[in-house]
N, C-alpha and C positions, 0 to 999 in steps of 0.2 A: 290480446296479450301475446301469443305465440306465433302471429304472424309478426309482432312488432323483433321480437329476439332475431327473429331467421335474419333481419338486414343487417343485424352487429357482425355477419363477418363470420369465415370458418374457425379463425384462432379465439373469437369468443369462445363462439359457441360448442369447439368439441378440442380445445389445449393442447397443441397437438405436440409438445415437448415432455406431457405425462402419458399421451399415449402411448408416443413411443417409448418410454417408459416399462410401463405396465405391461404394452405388447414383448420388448426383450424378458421380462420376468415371466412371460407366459411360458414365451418359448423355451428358456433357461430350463424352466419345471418341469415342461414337456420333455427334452432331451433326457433329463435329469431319474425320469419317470419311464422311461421307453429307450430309444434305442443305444441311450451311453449309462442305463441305469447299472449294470453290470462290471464296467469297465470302469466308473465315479465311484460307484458304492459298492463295495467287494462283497460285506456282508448287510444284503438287501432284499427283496423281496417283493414281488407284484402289487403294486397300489390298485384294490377296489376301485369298480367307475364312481362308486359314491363320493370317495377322499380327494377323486379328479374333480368331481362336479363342483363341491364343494369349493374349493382353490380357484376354480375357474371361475364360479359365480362370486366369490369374495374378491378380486382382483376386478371384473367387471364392474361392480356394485360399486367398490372404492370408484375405480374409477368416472362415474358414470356421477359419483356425490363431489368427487373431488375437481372434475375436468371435464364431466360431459356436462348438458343444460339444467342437470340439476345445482351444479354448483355456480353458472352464471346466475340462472332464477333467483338462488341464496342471496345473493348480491342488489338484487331488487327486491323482495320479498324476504321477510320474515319467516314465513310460516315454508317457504321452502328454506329457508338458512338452516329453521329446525331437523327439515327432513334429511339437507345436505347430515347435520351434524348425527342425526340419531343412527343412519347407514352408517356413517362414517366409524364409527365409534361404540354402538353396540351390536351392530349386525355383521360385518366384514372380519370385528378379530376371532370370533368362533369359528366361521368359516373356513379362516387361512390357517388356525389353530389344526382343526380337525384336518382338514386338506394334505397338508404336509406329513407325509407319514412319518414312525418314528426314528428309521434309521435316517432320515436328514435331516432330522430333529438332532437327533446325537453329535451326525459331522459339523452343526452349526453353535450348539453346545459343547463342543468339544472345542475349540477356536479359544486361545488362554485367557483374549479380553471379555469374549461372552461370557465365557464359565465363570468370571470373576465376578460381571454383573450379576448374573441370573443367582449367585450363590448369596449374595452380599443385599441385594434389593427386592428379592419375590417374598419378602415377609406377607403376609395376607393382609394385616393391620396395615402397612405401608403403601401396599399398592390401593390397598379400600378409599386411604385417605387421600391419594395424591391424586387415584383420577377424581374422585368427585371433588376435589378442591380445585382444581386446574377447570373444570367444567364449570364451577358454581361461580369462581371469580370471573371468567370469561366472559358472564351473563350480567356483572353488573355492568350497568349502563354504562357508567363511564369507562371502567376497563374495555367493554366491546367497543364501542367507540373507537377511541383509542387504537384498538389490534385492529380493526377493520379498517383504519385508515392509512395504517403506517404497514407498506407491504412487507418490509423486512418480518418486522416484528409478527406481522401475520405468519409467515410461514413460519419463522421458529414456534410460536407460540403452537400451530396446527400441527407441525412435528413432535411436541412435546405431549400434545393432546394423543394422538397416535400411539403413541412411544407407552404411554399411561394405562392409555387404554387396553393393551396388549398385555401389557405386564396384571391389570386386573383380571381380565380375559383369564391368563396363563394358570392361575389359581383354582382357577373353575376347571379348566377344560385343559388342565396341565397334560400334555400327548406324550410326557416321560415318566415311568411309573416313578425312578430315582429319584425324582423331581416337586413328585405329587406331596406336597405335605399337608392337604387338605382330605380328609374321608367323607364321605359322600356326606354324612347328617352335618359336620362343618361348613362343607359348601354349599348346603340348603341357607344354614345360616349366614352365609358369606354372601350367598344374593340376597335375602331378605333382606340385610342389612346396607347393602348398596342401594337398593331402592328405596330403603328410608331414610339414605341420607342424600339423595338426587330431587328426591321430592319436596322440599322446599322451594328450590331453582325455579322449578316447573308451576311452583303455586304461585310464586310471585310472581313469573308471567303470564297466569291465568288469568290473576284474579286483582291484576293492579287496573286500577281505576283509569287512568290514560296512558297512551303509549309512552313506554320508556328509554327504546332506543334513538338518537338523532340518524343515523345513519340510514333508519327505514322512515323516518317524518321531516328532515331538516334535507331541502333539495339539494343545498351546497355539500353538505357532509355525504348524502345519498350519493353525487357524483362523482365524488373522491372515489368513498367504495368502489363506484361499479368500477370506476376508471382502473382498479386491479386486474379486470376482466376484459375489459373492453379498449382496443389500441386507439385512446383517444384521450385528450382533455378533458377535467372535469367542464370548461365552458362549454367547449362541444358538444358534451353530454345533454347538459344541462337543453342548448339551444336548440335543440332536435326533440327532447324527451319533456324535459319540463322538469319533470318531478317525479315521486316512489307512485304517485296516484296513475301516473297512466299505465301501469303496469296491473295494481293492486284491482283484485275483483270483487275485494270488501273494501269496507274503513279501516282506516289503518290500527285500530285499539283491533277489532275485528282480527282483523291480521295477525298481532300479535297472540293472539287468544289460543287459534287454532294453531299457532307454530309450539304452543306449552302443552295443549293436546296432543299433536302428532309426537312430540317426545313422550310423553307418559305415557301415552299410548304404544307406544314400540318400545318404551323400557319394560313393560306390563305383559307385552307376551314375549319380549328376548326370555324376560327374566323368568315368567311363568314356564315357559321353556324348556329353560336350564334344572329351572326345581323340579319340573316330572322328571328328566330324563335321570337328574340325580337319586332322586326318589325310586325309581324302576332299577336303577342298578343298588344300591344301598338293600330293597327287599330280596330283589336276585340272589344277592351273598346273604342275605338273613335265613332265605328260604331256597334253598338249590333246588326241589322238585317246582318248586313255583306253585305247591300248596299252603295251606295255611291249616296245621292240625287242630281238628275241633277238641274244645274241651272234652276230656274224659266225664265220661258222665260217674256219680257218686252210684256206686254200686248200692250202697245200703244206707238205710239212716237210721238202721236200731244199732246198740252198741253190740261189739262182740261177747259171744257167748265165754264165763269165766273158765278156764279148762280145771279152776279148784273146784267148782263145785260139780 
């Protein structure tokens, strides 16, 4: 299988128009962070290597789901389309979330069309339903279908996916306190509730009987796809490759299985994730010593002596 990818080619296999990309956003944050942070951001302050690691590994990750071979593999496989989407979308916005510290938070918040957005669409109910609705229609068959074949439409709909997901993300792990309209026991509930409304998606691809996309079983539809990826014709494709099996290390229902897995699986500990961390701060402010005072024990259980008598 992954001697077969190496021959598609360097623009396959590592996109090199989101590299550079990604790479000038690195650099941007870097200057931004280090030696023009003073000079860009008057009132600013030294970013932890944590919040750097973080930015740095969330921009890699994107990248690497969106443009490196995890994102060609998506394109032949299923169960990597899953993984492309589950980095994509619930592991990379907390990342860039946390990463970005809060005074470039503010200058980017501050900008008259952001603050308009951010003020007018971070309702929590809002952002709860749009990304798992934008996720859940994605996944039926014939909608995916459909976006996987028509590249336009792929990207806007991937950008809106993006866009979604960030804004859900923000509710949780809002990096502005102005901003936070969520308290810690809310945003317990606000993942709780994101994961039980994702989990249907995931069960229908677990647990349907044969596969349901044409795009990973139907060879003409499969080379259209990859053909997003790959600088060639879908006949080309097709007359070199064949089909989604020379790729595939299972059956293709197989395939699918594991790509409903590997999202539940990575929604399962993003999410578990978020709820300790939220939970560890919520008892923090409950209990500042970070004790927990034992009940007072009941001094006496006869009743008091009467001072009439």
């Amino acid at each position: 299988m992954f001697e077969g990818i190496g021959q598609l080619g360097f623009r396959a296999l590592w996109s090199p128009y989101l590299l550079a990309a990604i790479t000038a956003i690195a650099l941007l944050y870097w200057f931004a962070i280090g030696s023009r942070r003073e000079r860009w951001f008057r009132e600013s302050a030294p970013v932890p290597f944590g919040k750097q690691l973080s930015m740095i590994a969330g921009l890699t990750i994107f990248y690497m789901a969106q443009g490196g071979p995890v994102d060609l593999l998506g394109h032949m496989m299923f169960s990597w389309h899953m993984l492309s989407m589950a980095l994509s979308y619930l592991v990379v916005p907390p990342l860039i979330l946390y990463g970005a510290p809060d005074w470039m938070w503010r200058r980017i918040v501050g900008i008259p069309a952001v603050n308009w957005f951010v003020r007018r669409t971070m309702n929590p109910i809002l952002t709860l339903l749009l990304f798992n609705m934008l996720f859940s229609l994605y996944h039926m068959p014939a909608i995916h279908d459909y976006v996987m074949t028509q590249y336009a439409v792929h990207t806007v709909y991937y950008v809106a996916l993006l866009i979604a997901s960030m804004m859900m993300w923000w509710n949780v792990m809002c990096p502005l306190p102005e901003y936070d309209r969520l308290s810690e026991i809310k945003k317990m509930g606000y993942v709780f509730a994101n994961g039980v409304v994702l989990t249907p998606a995931c069960a229908l691809i677990i647990f349907a009987g044969e596969p349901l996309f044409a795009t990973y079983t139907d060879p003409v539809m499969w080379a259209r796809a990859l053909g997003y990826c790959v600088p060639a014709s879908a006949d080309a494709i097709l007359a070199q490759y064949g089909g989604p099996e020379a790729f595939a290390p299972v059956n293709l229902r197989g395939d699918q299985q594991l790509g409903g897995i590997i999202m539940k699986f990575t929604q399962e500990i993003m999410y578990g994730s978020v709820l300790f961390y939220n939970f560890m701060r919520w008892f923090r402010k409950e209990n500042p010593s970070g004790k927990i005072d034992p009940i007072k024990p009941i001094e006496s259980m006869e009743p008091a002596a009467d001072p009439a008598k």
